[in-house]
N, C-alpha and C positions, 0 to 999 in steps of 0.2 A: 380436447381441441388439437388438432394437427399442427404439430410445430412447421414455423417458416422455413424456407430451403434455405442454404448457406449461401453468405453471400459476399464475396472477398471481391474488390477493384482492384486493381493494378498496371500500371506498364510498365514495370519495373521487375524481375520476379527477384525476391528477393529471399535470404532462407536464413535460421537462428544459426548460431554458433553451437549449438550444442542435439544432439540427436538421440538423447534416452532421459533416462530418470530414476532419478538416486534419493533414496529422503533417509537420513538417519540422526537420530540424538546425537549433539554436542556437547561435549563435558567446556568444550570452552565457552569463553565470554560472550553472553546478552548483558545489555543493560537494565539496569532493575530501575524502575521512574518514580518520582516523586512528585505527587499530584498537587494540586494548586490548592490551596484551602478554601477559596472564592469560587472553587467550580460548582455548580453549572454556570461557564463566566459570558454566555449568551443563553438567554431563555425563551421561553414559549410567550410569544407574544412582542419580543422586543421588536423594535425598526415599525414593525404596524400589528395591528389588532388581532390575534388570535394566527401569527406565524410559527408554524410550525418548522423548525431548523432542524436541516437533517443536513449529513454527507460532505464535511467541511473538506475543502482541499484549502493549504496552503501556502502561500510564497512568499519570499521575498526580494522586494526589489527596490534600490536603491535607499536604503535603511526602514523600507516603508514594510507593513506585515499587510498582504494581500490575502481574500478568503473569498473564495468559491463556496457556494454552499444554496445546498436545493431546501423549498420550502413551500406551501401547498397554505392555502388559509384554512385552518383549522382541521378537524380529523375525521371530520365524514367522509372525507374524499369527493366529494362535491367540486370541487375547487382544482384544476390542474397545478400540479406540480412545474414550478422555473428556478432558472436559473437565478441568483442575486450575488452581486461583488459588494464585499467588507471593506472595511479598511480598518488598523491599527498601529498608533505608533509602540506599542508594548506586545502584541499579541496575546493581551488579558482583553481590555476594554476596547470593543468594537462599534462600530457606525459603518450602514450604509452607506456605499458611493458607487453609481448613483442612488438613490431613493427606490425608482423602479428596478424590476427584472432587468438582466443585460440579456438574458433566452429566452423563448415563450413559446410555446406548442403553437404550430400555424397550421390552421387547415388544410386537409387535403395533404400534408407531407407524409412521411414515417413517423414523426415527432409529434403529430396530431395529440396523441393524448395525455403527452407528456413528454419532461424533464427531468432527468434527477444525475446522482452522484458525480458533479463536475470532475474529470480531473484534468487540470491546467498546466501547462510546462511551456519556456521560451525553450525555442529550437531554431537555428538557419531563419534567425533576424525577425522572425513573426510569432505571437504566440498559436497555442493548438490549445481546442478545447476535447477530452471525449466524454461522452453522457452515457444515459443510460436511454433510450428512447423506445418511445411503444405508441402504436398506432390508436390504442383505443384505452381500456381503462388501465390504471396501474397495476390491477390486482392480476390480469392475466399476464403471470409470466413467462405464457410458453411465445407471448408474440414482442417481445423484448430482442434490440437489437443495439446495436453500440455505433452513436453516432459521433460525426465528427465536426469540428468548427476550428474556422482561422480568424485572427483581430492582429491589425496592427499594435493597436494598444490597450488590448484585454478588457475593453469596455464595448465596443461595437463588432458585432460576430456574424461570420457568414458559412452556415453551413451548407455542406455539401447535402448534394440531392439523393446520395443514395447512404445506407448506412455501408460502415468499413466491416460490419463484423452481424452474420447471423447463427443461429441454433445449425446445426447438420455436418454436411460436408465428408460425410464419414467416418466423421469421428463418434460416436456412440458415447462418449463423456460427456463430450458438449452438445448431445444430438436435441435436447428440448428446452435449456436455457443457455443463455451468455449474456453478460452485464457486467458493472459494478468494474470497469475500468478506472485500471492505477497507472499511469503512466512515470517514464524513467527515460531521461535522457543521460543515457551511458556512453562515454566517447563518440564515436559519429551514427547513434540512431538513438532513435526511440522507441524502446520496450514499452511494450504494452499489454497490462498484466489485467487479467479478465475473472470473472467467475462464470463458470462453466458446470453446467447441470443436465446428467444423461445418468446410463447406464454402466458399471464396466464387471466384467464378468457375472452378468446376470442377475447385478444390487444397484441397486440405487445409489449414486455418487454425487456431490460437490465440489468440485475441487479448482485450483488455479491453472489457468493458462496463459499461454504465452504467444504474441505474434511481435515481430520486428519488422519495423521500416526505415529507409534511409531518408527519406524523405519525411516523414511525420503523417504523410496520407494516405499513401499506397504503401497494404501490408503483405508477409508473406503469409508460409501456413501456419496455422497454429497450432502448439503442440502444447500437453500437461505439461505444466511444472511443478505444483505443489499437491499433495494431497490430505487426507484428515492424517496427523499422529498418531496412530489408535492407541499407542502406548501411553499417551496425556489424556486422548478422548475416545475412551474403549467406545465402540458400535454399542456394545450391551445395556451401556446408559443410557441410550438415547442420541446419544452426540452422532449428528449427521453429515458436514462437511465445511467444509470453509466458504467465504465469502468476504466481499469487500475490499482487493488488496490492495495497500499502496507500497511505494520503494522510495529507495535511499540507497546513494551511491557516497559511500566513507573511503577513501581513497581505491583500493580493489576489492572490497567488502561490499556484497548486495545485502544488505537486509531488507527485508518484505515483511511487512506488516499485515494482519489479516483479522476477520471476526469470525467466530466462531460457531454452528449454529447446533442445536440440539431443540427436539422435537417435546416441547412442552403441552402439555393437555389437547396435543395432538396437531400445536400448532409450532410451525417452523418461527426459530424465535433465535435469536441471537444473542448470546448469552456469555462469550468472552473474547477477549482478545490475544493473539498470538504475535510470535515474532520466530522470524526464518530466517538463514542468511546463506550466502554461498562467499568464497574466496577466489571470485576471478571465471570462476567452474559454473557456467548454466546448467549442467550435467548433475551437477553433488548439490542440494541442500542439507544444509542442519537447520534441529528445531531446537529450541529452547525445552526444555523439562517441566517447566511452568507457565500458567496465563500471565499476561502481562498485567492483565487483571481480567477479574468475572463482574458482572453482575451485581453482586453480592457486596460487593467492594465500596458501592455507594450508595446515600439512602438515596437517591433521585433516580436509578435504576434499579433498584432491591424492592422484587416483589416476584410472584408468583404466578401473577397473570396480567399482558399485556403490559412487560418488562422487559427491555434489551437494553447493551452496550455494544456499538458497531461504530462501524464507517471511520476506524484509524488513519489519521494521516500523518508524517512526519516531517520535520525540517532540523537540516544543521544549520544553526545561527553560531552566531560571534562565538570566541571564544569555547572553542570546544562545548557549546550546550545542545544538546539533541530534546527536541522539543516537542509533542504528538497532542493531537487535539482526537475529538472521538466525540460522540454522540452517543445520546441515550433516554429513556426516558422511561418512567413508573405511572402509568394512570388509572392503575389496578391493584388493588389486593384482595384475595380470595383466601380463608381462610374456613375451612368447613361450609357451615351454614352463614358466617359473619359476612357480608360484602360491603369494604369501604372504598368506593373511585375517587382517587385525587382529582374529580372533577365538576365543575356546577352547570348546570344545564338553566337554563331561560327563554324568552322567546326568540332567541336569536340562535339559539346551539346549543351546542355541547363546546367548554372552554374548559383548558387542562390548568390546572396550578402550575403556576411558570417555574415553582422549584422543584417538580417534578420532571422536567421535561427540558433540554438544552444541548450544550456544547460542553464537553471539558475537556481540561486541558492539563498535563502532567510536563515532568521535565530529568534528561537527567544529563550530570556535568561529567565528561569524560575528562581523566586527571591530566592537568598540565604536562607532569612529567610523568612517567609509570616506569622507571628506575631502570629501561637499557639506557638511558643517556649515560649511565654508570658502568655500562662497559667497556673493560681499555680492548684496547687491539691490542689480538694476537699473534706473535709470530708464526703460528703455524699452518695459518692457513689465508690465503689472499683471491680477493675480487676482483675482478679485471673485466672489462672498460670503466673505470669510476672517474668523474661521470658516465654513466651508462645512459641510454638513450633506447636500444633494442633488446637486448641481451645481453648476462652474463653469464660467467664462467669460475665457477670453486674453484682454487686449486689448494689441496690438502695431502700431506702422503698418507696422512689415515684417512680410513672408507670411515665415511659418516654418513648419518640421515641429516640432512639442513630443515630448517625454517625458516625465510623470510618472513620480520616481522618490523611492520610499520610502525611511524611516529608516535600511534595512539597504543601500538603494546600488540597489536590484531596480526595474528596467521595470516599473509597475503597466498604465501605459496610455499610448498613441501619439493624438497629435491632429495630424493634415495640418496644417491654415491655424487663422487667429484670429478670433475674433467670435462662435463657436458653442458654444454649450453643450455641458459634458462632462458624462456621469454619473456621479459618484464616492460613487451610496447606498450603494453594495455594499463599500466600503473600509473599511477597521477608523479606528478617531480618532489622531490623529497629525499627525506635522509630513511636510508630502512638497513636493517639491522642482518646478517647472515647467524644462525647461533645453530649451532648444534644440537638434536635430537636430546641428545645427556646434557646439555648446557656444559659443556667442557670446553667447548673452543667459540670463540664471537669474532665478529670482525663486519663493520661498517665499513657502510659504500652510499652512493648517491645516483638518483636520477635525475638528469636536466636536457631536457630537448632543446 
């Protein structure tokens, strides 16, 4: 099938901060999660009869745990895929609010045959929804586009008539898919992180993209940002590219969250999850060395056929907890000649065993203190404007490489030599840490606009 033309709205033109692409291993810190022993802690079936939950995005606001989350009745796909809002005071045990869909595929739109993977963010006083939208069945993904939606109060939604985001444009990565938008309100826009599925030197690719808007509606171009690790996920296995990503802004730390997909009995299949992050830099990613998890990791995703783990999303709550939910599901195992489906079939369907099939949820506590509060200051080297607000300035008479490093312990930003101005407008307010390459010399300073 001929993919759709590209299709970007604007009056605004508006361009990323960053103009290439850098992906390389981290030896520093990821967080390693600790999963909920209650997950899958929404199942197949919960809220109404034979619901299928996929694609959780979530929020919080005003101590309340809000969840976006696409879900279709039951797995023939009979049934169009909507939108539906959660509510939770713990972000384990979930309810509907409302009852029904707050999205619905409407006739006659782009969105005709569907909804899926919300992702929600407050931006400039109103919330923004973006989906996944497709005009006719879910399974064809070459006619997939990324729509958009506004709500005063993330219950009642009006989407826009054309989508933000199609396949093409000349770009040959994303020339036959695009979907599976994360969005990220980073200082004054909102990133909007895509999965993009083309060509690039003549193979077959997946990979993350990126558009920014100042406004939350009208985007600009969009360019790769992440690609497969092949070092974690050699081509030779099977491993085909990434998908699903969401973000997280930790003071000037992006981390990106993503799924993973590799090519099982010939079927594209999603099978772990990743984690990426940059320092400030849309230009430099690092990746992690390991999955955050596979597959494998749990029995209600662990199988062989017709088994995934996808659709990561994350949130920093109270006290330093980083928090990630994810979807998955097992309604297959194929083992030679043996075939057992976690599923019963009646005169009404096919219905999955609901502990097969859900939501989970992991967590992980970044430490209160991570032992710079124990650095004295030294005399030999001083920071100037503290408070800082744009910039500052080393002054050392030995040549040093620096690290700033934030409250939570995190590499914000690297400075060679002393004497030259750094730019730290884009850093949240806080106390962060100057230390030297060799840890020989430290010396605190502060942001406060």
């Amino acid at each position: 099938m001929k993919a759709a033309s590209f299709i970007i709205t604007f009056s605004i033109l508006v361009s990323l901060n960053f103009t290439g692409y850098s992906q390389t291993p981290n030896p520093a810190f990821f967080p390693s999660f600790q999963s909920y022993s209650a997950s899958p802690i929404i199942k197949y079936g919960d809220g109404f009869a034979d619901a299928a939950w996929n694609d959780p995005c979530v929020l919080k606001i005003n101590g309340q745990y809000i969840m976006y989350i696409s879900a279709a009745k039951g797995i023939t796909g009979t049934d169009k895929v909507k939108i539906y809002r959660m509510i939770s005071s713990d972000g384990y045990a979930w309810s509907l609010s409302p009852a029904t869909p707050v999205l619905v595929p409407l006739t006659g739109t782009y969105y005709a045959g569907g909804a899926e993977t919300p992702s929600v963010v407050f931006f400039q006083g109103q919330y923004h929804m973006y989906i996944i939208a497709y005009p006719g069945s879910p399974q064809d993904a070459y006619s997939f586009t990324i729509g958009h939606a506004v709500s005063s109060d993330g219950i009642n939604w009006q989407m826009d008539t054309a989508p933000i985001l199609a396949p093409g444009g000349g770009a040959t990565w994303m020339g036959s898919i695009v979907g599976e938008p994360g969005a990220l309100v980073y200082h004054d826009s909102v990133y909007l992180f895509f999965s993009g599925g083309g060509t690039e030197n003549g193979s077959q690719v997946q990979s993350i993209g990126l558009i920014r808007s100042y406004d939350g509606t009208h985007f600009g171009t969009a360019l790769e940002a992440v690609k497969l690790p092949q070092d974690v996920y050699p081509l030779s296995d099977g491993w085909f590219g990434l998908s699903t990503p969401s973000a997280l802004a930790i003071n000037d730390s992006i981390y990106l969250f993503t799924d993973v997909a590799k090519m099982i009995n010939g079927k594209w299949t999603q099978t772990a999850l990743h984690q990426f992050k940059t320092f400030g830099n849309l230009s430099t990613w690092y990746h992690s060395s390991t999955p955050i998890y596979t597959m494998a990791d749990f029995s209600w995703t662990n199988g062989n056929y017709l088994s995934e783990i996808r659709s990561i999303t994350p949130l920093m709550d109270d006290n330093n907890r980083l928090r990630i939910w994810y979807a998955g599901n097992q309604i297959g195992n194929i083992t030679g000649t043996d075939t057992t489906y976690n599923v019963t079939v009646d005169s009404l369907g096919i219905h999955v065993d609901p502990n097969h099939w859900g939501i989970g949820t992991s967590e992980y506590q970044f430490p209160t203190t991570t032992g710079i509060t124990t650095y004295a200051a030294d005399a030999e080297v001083s920071v100037y404007p503290s408070p800082a607000s744009d910039y500052i300035i080393i002054k050392c008479e030995k040549s040093k490489e620096w690290n700033i490093i934030n409250s939570l312990g995190q590499v914000a930003a690297h400075q060679k030599s002393s004497g030259s101005r750094i730019d730290v407008s884009r850093f949240s307010n806080g106390i962060y840490y100057i230390i030297a390459s060799d840890a020989s010399i430290k010396q605190k300073f502060m942001i406060n606009r």
